[in-house]
C-alpha positions as protocol buffer text, in pm:
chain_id: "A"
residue {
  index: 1
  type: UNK
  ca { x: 5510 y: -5233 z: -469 }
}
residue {
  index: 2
  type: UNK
  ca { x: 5302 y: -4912 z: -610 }
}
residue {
  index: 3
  type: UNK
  ca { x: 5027 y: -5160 z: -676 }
}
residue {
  index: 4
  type: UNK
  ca { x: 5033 y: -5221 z: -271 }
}
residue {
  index: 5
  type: UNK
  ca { x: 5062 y: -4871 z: -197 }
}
residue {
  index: 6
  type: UNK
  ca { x: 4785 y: -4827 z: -429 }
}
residue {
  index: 7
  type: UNK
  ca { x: 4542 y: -5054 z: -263 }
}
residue {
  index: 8
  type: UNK
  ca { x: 4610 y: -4995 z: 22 }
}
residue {
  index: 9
  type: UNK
  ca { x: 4526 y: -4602 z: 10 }
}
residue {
  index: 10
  type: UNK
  ca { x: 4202 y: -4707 z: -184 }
}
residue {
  index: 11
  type: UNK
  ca { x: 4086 y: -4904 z: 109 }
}
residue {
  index: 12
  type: UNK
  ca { x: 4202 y: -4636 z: 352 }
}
residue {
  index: 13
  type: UNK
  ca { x: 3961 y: -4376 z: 144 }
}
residue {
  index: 14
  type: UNK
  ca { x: 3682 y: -4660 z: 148 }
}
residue {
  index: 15
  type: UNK
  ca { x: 3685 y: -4643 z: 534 }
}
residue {
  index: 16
  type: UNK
  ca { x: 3692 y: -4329 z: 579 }
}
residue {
  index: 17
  type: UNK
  ca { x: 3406 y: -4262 z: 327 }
}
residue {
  index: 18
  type: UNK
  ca { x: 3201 y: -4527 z: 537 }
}
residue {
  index: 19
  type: UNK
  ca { x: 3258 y: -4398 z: 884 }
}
residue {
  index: 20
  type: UNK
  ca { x: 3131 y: -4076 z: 761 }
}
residue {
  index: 21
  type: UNK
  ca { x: 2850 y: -4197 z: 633 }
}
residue {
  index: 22
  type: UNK
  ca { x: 2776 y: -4384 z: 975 }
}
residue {
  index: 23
  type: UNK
  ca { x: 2829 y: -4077 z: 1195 }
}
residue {
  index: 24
  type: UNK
  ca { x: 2581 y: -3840 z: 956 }
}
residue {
  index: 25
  type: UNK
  ca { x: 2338 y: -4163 z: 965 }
}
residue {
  index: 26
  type: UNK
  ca { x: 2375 y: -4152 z: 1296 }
}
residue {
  index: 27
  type: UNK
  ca { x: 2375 y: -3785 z: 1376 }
}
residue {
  index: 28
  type: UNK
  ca { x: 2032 y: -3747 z: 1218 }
}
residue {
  index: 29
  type: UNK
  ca { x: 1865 y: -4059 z: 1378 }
}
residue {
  index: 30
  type: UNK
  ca { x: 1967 y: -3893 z: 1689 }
}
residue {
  index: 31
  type: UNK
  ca { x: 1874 y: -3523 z: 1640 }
}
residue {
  index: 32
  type: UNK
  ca { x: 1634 y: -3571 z: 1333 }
}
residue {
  index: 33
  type: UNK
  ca { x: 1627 y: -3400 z: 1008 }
}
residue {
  index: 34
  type: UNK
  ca { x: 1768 y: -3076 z: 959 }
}
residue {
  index: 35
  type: UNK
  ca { x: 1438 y: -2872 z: 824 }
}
residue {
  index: 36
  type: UNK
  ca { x: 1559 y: -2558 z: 876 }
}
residue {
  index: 37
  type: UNK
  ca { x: 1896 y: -2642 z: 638 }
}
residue {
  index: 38
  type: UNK
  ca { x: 1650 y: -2829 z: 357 }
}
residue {
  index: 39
  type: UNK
  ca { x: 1400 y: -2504 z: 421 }
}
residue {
  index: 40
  type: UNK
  ca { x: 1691 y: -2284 z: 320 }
}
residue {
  index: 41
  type: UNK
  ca { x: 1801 y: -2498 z: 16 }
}
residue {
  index: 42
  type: UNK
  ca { x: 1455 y: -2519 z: -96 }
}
residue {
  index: 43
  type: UNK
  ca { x: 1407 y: -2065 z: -66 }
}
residue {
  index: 44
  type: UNK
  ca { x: 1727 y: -2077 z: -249 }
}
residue {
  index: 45
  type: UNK
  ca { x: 1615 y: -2279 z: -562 }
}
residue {
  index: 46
  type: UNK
  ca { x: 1243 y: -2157 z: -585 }
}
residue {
  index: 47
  type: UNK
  ca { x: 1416 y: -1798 z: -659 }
}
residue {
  index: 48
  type: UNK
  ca { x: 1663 y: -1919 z: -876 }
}
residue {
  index: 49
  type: UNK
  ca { x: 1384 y: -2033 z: -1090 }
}
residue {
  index: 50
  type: UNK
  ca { x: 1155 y: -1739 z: -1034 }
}
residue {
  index: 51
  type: UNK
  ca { x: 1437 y: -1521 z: -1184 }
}
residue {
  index: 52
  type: UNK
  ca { x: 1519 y: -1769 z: -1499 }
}
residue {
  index: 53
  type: UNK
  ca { x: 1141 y: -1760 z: -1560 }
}
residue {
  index: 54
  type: UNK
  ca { x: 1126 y: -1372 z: -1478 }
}
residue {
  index: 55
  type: UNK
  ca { x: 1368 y: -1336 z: -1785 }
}
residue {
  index: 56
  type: UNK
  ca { x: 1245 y: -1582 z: -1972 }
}
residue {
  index: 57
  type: UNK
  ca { x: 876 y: -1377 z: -1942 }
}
residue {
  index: 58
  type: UNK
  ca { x: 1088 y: -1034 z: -2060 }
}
residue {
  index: 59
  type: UNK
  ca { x: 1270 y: -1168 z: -2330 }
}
residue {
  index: 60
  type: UNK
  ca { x: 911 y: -1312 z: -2463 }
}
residue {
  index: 61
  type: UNK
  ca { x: 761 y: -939 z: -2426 }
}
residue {
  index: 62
  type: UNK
  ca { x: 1061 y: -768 z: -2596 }
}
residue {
  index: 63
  type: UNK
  ca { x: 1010 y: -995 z: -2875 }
}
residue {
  index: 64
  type: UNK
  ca { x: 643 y: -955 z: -2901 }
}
residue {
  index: 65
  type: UNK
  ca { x: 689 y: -570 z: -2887 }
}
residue {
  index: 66
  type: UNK
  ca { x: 946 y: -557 z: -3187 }
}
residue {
  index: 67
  type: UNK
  ca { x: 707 y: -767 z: -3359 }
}
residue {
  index: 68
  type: UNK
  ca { x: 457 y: -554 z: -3339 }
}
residue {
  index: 69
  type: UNK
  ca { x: 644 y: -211 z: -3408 }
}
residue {
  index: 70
  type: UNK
  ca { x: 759 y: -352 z: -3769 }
}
């Protein structure tokens, strides 16, 4: 009976995974892209690296400084 219940709920998820993958196919071949979203995403990520390498830069300076003070 559980096994039933079981597959029956799986197939119920599968559905509903596909339908909304057919209405956000279909939302962007109707409206297009959103650029403005990806735009965002890509700002976002670009400074998120800038910082990593920002401290990455430091760290390498401090180092070379205390190298050179000894």
């Amino acid at each position: 009976m559980s096994f039933w219940i079981t597959i029956c709920g799986l197939f119920f998820g599968l559905l509903i995974i596909i339908e909304e993958l057919i209405y956000y196919s279909w939302n962007r071949y109707v409206y297009g892209p959103n650029l403005e979203r990806r735009r965002k995403w890509k700002k976002r990520l670009t400074a998120v690296f800038r910082l990593f390498k920002r401290k990455r830069q430091t760290e390498i300076h401090e180092m070379e400084s205390e190298k050179s003070s000894h």
